[in-house]
Residue, then its C-alpha position, 0 to 999 in steps of 0.5 A: x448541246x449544254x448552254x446554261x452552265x452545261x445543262x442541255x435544254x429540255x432537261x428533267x429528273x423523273x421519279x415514279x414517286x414525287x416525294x423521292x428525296x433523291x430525285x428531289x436533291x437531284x433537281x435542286x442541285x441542278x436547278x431544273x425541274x422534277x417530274x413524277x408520274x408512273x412513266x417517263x415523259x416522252x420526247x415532246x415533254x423532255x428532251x433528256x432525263x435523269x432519274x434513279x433506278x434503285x441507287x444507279x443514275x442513269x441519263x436518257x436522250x429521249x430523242x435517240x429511240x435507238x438508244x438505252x438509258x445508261x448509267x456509269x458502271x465500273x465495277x462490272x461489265x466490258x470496263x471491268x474486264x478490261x481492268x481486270x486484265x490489264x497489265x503495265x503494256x496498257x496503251x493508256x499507260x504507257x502513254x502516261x508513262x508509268x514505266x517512266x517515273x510517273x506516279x502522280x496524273x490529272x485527268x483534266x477532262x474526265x468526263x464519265x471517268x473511265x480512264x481516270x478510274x482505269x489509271x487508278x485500279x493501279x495501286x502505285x498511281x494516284x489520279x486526279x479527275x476533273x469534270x465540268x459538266x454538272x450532269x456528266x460529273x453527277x453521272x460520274x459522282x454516283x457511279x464512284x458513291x457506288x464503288x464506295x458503299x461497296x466497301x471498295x472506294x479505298x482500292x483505288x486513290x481517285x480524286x474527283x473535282x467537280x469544276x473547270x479543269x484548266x481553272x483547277x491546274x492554274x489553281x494547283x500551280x506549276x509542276x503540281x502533277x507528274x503527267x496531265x492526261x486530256x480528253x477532249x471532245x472531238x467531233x467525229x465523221x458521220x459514217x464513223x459515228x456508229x463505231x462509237x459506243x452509244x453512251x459515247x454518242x449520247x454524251x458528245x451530242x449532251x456535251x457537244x465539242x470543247x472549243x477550248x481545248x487549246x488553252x486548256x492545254x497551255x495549262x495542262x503544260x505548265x501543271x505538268x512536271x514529266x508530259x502532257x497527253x492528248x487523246x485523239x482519234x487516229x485520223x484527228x489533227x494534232x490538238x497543237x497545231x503549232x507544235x508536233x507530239x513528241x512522240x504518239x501511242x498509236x491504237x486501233x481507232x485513237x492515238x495518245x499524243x505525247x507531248x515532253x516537258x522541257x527540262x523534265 
């Protein structure tokens, strides 16, 4: 779990050559060290890794044998298809409600930005994404450098703020959004854990859970005009215990909470 800044202990940028730039700009904005060698280091000598493989960042727990290095990838693969092919029935959607009016959403908690992304492959909507933790936003950063140099970063109005999420809508100021869209990490049962994607698995044990995800809501409500939307496992509490949704959006192993501005 992340506790300096967000940096998990035990991590490192690798490169097979020691003068890669990349790499080097990598550790330094990061502020931890840079390995160089024609193999990775194994788990005694690092407990996660960053490194390049052409222009792709990918991340790797080295204690987790089971699992792929990954990189975030939005224009190819399951995520790409699901884009592809969805339509304004979309569960995400109809939770942010954007049969309802709504055009503008901040996504407060993007982590690796697929739901951000997916909101803004629809041209009418114009998204907001925030993340927190400085190796989940770098993972997210190149993914989106990517679509960029791809010539395509201009189909999709995705804005992406590295910081607090809660600190950047007390920033914007009240009404600053149609709908704020929160993800929080959650902490699954054991025996459901092997239904999540692996990259998920990774990123839960990396991030760990968001204690304050309550508070984060209290700004999400005031930065909202239209409605607050609180994804959650289908067998998770409320985030508010205090108060109950709206109304829900229910899946096949999450729920969207939907949670109505007064007065909107």
């Amino acid at each position: 779990m992340a506790d300096r800044a967000g940096i998990p202990p035990g991590l490192v940028v690798w490169a097979e050559d020691e003068n890669d730039a990349e790499a080097e700009k990598l550790s330094r904005r990061l502020n931890v060290p840079m390995v160089s060698g024609e193999e990775p280091p194994g788990a005694d000598e690092a407990a996660w890794l960053l490194f390049y493989e052409d222009d792709e960042l990918y991340l790797h727990g080295t204690a987790h044998e089971d699992f792929q290095p990954f990189c975030v990838e939005y224009l190819s693969g399951d995520f790409h298809r699901r884009w592809r092919q969805a339509s304004r029935n979309d569960l995400l959607l109809k939770a942010c409600g954007i049969k309802k009016g709504v055009r503008t959403i901040c996504d407060a908690t993007a982590g690796l930005g697929y739901d951000a992304f997916f909101l803004a492959t629809f041209r009418e909507l114009e998204v907001t994404a925030c993340e927190r933790n400085p190796v989940v936003a770098e993972l997210t950063m190149n993914a989106l450098l990517r679509v960029k140099e791809e010539g395509r970063f201009e189909e999709f109005p995705l804005y992406f703020h590295f910081g607090d999420g809660r600190e950047f809508l007390l920033a914007q100021g009240p009404g600053s959004f149609d709908a704020v869209y929160l993800d929080p990490m959650y902490p699954r049962e054991e025996e459901k854990s092997a239904k999540q994607k692996k990259e998920m698995a990774l990123l839960r044990d990396l991030v760990g859970k968001d204690d304050d995800a309550e508070i984060l809501f209290a700004a999400a409500y005031a930065a909202a005009r239209k409605r607050v939307v609180v994804k959650r496992p289908d067998d998770a509490p409320p985030l508010k215990l205090d108060r109950q949704p709206d109304f829900n959006v229910p899946g096949k192993t999450v729920r969207y909470d939907i949670y109505l501005i007064t007065g909107a």
